[in-house]
LUMPALUM-633430 format. One record per residue: x negated, z negated, y of N, C-alpha, C in turn. Coordinates in steps of 0.2 Angstrom, whole numbers, padded with zeros to 4 digits, always signed. Example, Ala and Ser with C-alpha at 12.3 -4.5 7.8 and 13.67 -1.06 7.14 Angstrom:
# LUMPALUM-633430
-0066-0039-0028-0062-0039-0022-0066-0039-0016 -0064-0035-0011-0068-0036-0005-0064-0039+0000 
//
This chain:
# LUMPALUM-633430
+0051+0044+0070+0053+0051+0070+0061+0051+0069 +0062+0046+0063+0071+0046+0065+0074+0044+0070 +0070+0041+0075+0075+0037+0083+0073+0043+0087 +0071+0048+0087+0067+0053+0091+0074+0058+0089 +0074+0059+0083+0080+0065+0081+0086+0063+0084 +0089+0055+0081+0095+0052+0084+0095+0054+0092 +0091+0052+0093+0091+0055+0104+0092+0061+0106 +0087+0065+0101+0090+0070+0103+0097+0074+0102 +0097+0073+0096+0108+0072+0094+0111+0072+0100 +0112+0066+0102+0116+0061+0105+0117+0066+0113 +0109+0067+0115+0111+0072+0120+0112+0078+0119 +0112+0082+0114+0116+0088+0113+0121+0087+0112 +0126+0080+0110+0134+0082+0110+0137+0080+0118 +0133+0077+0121+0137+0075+0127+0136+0082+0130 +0132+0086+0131+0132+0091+0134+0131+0092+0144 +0137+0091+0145+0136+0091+0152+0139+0085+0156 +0138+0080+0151+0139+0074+0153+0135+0073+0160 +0137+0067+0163+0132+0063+0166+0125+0059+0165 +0122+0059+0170+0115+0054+0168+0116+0048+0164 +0122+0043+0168+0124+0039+0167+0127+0038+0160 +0131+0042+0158+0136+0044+0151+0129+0045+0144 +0124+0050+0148+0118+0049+0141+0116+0047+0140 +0113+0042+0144+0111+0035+0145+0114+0031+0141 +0121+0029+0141+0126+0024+0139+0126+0028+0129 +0127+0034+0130+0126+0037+0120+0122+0035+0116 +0114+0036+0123+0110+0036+0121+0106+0029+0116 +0109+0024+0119+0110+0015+0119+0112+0015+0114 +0116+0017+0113+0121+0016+0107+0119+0018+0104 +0116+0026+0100+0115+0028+0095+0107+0026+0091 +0104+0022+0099+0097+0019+0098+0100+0012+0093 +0105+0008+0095+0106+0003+0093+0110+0004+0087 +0113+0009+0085+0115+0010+0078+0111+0013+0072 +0104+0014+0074+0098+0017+0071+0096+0009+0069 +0093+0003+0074+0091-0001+0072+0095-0006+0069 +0104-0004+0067+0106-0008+0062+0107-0007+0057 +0102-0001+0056+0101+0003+0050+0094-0002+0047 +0091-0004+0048+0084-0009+0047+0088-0012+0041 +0084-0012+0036+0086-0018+0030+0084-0027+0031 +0088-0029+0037+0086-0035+0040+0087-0041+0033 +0092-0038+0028+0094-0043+0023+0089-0045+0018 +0085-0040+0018+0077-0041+0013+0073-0046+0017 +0069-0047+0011+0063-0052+0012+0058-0047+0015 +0052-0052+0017+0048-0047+0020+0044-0040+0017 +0042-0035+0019+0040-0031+0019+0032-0028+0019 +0032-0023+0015+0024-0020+0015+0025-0013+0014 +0018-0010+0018+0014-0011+0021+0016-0012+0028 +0009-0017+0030+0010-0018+0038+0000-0018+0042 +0002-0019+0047-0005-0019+0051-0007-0024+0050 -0013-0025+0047-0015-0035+0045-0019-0036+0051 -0019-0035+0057-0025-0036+0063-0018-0042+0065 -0011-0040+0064-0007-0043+0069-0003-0047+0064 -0004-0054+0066+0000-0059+0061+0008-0061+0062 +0009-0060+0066+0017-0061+0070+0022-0057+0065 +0028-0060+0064+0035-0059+0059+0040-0063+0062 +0044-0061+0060+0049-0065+0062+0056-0065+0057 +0052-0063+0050+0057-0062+0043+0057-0070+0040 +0064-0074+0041+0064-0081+0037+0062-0082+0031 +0063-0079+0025+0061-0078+0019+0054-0082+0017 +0052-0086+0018+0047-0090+0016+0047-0092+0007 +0049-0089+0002+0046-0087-0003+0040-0091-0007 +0041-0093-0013+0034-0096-0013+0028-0092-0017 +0021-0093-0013+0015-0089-0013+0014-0089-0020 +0009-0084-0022+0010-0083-0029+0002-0086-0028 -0002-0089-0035-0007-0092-0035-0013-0087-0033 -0019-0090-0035-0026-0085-0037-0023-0082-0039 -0026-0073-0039-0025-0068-0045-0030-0073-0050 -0036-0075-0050-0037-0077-0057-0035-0082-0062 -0029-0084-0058-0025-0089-0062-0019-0083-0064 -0017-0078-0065-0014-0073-0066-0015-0069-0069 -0010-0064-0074-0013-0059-0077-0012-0052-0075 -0019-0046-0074-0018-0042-0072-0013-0038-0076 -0008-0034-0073-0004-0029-0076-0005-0024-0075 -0006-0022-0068-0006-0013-0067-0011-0014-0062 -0017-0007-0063-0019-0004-0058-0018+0004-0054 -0016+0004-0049-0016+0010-0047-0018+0013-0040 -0020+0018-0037-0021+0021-0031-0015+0023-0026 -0015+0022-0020-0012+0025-0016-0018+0032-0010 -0013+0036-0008-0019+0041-0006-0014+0043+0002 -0016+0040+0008-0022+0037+0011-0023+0029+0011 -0022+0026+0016-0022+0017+0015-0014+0017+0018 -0010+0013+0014-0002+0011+0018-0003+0006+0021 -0008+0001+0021-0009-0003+0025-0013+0000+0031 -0014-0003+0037-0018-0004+0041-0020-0008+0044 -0028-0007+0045-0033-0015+0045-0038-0012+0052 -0042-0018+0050-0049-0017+0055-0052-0009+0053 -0055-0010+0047-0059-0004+0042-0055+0004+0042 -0048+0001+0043-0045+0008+0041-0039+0010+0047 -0039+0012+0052-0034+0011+0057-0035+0019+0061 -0035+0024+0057-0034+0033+0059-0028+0033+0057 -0024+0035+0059-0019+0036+0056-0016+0044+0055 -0016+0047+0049-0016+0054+0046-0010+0057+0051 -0006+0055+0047+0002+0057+0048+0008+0053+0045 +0014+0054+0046+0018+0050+0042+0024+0054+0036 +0018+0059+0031+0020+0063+0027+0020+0057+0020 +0022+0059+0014+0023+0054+0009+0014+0055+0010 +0008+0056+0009+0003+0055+0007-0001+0055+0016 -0001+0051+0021+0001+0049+0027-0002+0045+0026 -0002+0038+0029-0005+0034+0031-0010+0034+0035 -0015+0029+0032-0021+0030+0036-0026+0029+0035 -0033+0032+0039-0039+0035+0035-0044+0029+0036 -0049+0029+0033-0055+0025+0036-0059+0027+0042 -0063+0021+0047-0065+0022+0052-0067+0027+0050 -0073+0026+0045-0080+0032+0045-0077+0038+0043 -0074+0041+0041-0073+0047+0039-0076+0052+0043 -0073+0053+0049-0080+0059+0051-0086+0058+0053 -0088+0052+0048-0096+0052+0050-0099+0055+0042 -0095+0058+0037-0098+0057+0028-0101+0066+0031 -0106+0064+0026-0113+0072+0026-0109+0074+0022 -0112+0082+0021-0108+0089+0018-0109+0087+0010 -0117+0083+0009-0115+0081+0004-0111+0076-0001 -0109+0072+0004-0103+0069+0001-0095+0072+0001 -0097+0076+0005-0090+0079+0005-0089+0084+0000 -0095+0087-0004-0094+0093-0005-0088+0092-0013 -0086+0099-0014-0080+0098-0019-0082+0095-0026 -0077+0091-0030-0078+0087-0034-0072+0087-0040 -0071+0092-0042-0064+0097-0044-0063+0090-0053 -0059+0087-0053-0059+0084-0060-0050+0083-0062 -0053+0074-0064-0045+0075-0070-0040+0069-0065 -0044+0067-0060-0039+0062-0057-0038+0068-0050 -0031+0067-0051-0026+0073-0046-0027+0070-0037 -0026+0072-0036-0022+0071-0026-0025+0066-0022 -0031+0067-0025-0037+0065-0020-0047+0067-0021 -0047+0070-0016-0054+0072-0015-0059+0069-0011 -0066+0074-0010-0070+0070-0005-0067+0068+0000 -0070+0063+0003-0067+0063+0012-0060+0060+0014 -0056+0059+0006-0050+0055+0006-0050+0047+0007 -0048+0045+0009-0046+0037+0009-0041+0034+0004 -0041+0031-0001-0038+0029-0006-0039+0020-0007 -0033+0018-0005-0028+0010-0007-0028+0008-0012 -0033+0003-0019-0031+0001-0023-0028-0004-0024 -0022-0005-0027-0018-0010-0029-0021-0012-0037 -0024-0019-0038-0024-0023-0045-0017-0027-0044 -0013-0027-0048-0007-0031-0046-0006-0036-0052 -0008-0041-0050-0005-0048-0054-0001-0050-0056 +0003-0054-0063+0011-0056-0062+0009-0065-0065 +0014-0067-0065+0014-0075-0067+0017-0075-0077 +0019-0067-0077+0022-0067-0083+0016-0065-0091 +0018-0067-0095+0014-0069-0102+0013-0061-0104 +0010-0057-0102+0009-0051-0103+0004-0046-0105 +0001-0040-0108-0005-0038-0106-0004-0031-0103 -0009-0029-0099-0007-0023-0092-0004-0018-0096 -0002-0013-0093+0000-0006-0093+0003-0002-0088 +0009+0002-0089+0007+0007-0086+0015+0005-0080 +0015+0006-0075+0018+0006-0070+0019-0002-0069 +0025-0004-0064+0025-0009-0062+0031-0014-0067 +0035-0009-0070+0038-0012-0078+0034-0016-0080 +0027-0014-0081+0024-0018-0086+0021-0025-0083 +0022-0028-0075+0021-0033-0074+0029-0038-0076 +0035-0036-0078+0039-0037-0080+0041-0040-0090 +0046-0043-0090+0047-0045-0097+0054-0047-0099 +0057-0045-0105+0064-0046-0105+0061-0053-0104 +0058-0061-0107+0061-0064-0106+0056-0069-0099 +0052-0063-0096+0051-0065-0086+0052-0061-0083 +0058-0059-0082+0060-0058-0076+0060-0057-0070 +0058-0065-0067+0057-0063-0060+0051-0068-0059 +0046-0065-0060+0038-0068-0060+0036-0068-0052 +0030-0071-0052+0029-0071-0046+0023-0067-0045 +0023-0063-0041+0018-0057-0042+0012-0059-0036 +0006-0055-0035+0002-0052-0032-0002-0047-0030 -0003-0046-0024-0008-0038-0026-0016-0039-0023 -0020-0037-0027-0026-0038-0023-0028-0031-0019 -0028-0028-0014-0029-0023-0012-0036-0022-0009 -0038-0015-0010-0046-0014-0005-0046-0007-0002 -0047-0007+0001-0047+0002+0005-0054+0006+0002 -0054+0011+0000-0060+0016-0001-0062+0021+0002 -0068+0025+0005-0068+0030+0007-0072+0033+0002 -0067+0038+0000-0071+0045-0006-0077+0047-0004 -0080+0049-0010-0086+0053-0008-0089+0056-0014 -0092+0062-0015-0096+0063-0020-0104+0061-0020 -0105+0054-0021-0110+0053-0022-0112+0046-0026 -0114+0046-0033-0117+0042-0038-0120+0037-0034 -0122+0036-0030-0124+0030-0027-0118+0025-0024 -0112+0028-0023-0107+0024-0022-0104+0019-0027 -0100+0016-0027-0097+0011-0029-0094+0016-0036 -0092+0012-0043-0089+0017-0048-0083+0014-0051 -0077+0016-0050-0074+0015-0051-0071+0011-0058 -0075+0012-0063-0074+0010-0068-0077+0004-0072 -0082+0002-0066-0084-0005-0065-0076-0012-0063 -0071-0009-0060-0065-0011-0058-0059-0011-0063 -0060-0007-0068-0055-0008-0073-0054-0012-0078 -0049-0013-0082-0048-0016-0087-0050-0018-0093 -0054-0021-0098-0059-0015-0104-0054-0022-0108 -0049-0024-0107-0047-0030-0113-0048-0035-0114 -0055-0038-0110-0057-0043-0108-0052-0049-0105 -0050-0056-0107-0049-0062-0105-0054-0067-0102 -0052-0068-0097-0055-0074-0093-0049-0079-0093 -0052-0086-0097-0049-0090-0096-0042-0090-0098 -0043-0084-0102-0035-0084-0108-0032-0079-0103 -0034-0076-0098-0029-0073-0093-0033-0066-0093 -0029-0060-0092-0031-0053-0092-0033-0052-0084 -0040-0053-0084-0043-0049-0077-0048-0043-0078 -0047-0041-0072-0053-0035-0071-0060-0036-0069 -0063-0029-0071-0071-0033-0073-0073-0037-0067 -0069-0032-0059-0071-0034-0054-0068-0031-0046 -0066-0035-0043-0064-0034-0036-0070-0033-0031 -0072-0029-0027-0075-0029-0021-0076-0038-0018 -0081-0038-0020-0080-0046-0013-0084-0045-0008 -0087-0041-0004-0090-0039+0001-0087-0035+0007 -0080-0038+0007-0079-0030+0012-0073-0035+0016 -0076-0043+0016-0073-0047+0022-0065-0052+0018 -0064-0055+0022-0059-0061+0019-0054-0059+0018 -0052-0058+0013-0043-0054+0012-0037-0059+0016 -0034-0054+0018-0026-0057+0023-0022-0057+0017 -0019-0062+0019-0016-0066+0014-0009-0067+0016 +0000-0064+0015+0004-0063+0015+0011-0062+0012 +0016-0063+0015+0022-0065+0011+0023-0056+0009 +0025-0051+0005+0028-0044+0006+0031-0041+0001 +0032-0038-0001+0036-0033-0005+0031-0028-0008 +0037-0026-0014+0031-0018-0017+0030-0013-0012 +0028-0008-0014+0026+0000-0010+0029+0005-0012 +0024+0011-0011+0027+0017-0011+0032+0022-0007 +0032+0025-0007+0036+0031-0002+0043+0032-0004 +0047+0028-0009+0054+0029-0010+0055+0022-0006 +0054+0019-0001+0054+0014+0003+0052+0015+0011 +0055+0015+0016+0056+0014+0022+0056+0009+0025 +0057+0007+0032+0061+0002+0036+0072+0004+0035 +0073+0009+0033+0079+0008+0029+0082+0007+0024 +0075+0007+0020+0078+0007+0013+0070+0002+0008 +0073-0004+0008+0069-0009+0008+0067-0011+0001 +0063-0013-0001+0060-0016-0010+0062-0022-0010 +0067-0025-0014+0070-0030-0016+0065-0037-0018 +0059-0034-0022+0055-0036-0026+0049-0042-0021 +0046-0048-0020+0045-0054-0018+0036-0054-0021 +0032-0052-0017+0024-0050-0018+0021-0054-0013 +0016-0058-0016+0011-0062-0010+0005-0055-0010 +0002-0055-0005-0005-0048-0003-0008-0053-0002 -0014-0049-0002-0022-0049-0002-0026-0044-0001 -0025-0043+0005-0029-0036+0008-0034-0037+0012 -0041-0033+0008-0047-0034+0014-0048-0028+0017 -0051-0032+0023-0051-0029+0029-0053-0022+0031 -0060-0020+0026-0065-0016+0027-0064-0013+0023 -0067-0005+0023-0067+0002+0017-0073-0001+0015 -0074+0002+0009-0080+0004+0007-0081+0011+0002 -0088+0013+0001-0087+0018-0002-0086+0020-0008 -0083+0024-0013-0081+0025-0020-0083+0033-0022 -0087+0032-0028-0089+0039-0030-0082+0041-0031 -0077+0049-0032-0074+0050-0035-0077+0052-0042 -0083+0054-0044-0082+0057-0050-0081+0051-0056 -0082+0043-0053-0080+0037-0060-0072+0037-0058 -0069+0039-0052-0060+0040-0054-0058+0047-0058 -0061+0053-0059-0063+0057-0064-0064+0052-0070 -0069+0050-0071-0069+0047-0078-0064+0042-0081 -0062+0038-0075-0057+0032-0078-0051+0037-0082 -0049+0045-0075-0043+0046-0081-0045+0051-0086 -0049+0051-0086-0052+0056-0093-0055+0052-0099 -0057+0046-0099-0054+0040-0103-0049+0039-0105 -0045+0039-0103-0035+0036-0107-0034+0031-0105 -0036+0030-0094-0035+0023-0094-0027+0020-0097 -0028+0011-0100-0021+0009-0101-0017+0008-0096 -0017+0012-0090-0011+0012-0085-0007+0019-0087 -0012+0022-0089-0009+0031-0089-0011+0035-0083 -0015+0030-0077-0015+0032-0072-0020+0041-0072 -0017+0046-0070-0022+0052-0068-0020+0055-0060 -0015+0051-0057-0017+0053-0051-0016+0050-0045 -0017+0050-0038-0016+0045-0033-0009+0047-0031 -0004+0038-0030+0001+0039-0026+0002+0042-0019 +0009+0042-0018+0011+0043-0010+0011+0036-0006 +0012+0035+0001+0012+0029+0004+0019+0028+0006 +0020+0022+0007+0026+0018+0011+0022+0019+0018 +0026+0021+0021+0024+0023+0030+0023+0015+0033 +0019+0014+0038+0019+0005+0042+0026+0005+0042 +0029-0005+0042+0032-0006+0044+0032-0009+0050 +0035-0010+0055+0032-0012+0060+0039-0017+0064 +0043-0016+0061+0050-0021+0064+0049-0027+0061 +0047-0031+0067+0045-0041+0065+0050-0044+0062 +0057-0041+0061+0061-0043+0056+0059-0042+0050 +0054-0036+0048+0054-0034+0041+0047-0038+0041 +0044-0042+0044+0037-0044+0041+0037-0051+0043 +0032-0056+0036+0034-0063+0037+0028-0063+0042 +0026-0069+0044+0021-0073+0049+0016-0073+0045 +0008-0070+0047+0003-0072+0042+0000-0078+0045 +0001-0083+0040-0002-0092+0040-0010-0089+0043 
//
């Protein structure tokens, strides 16, 4: 959308230039948009996991298991910021944009019907991104990406386990609350009750954090190994109603905005 506006710019100052002369503006201003790219950053997320090609040197070292790691934050994105096999509709590229699951226009009226609760900016028929985010640091979860953070760890080495959801109101769907936090230690390490393992073999990659105060201009400093699977699956909303009407320990009560795709092979590593 901003290479689109730049063009048109470009030809309404020349005016009654030549073919030849817009043409030549045109270059230019195309070429001074993509040195506006954050090429100096490390790789980037989100991106398309169907396409493993990057061309970002940053080769970074991969963060372990998430189960040799301790969970810090869980939270939502509302639609998927990635794009995969499972989820490749692509909404629009508003802060809450992204992309939707295949099936969505296939959910009955009774799944979609209204489901009015305490978790905000997302309904039936929505698509929602969860992020479990892992850190390497001595911690126990809370609430933003702060708390994967510590005055004295710094610079940890993080992870994200990512799953795509397609909303629905119906109890028969997966519950969200089944995936949360309850305080529980495995092997000294804070995990959640439980990750999806059925919804195909997660893409494994070099990236960055998320969110929609981040661009292809404006880049996340921050050094994330992903773990994104491939496939949606279905999630009642009324147990993401319940988790924030509980006091989850994130604080979480409503779903974020998206980081739009990254798509410049400058800004993505190579998936091994």
């Amino acid at each position: 959308m901003k290479r689109v506006a730049l063009m048109v710019g470009a030809a309404a100052l020349v005016g009654a230039c030549t073919t030849a002369e817009m043409a030549e503006e045109t270059e230019t201003v195309t070429m001074a948009a993509a040195e506006n790219v954050c090429t100096t950053f490390g790789p980037q997320t989100p991106r398309d996991i169907s396409l493993r090609t990057g061309t970002n040197p940053d080769m970074f070292q991969m963060a372990p298991a998430s189960s040799e790691m301790n969970l810090c934050n869980i939270h939502t994105h509302t639609n998927a910021e990635h794009k995969g096999p499972g989820f490749s509709v692509f909404v629009d590229d508003s802060d809450y944009g992204g992309y939707a699951c295949n099936g969505t226009d296939e959910l009955t009226a009774a799944e979609l019907a209204p489901a009015p609760g305490a978790y905000g900016k997302v309904k039936p028929g929505d698509t929602i991104e969860v992020h479990w985010v892992h850190t390497s640091c001595d911690i126990d979860p809370g609430e933003g990406l702060g708390s994967c953070l510590s005055d004295t760890c710094t610079d940890p080495l993080l992870r994200v386990e990512a799953q795509t959801f397609l909303v629905v109101n119906d109890s028969n769907a997966l519950d969200f609350t089944t995936m949360d936090w309850t305080g529980a230690e495995v092997n000294g390490l804070d995990q959640p009750m439980m990750i999806p393992a059925n919804t195909g073999e997660p893409i494994v990659f070099r990236g960055s954090t998320t969110g929609p105060s981040f661009d292809q201009q404006t880049c996340s400093p921050l050094k994330v190994t992903w773990s994104v699977r491939p496939t949606c699956a279905k999630l009642d909303i009324n147990s993401l109603h319940r988790w924030a009407e509980a006091g989850n320990v994130f604080n979480e009560t409503e779903s974020h905005g998206v980081r739009q795709l990254v798509t410049d092979p400058r800004l993505l590593s190579e998936i091994e």
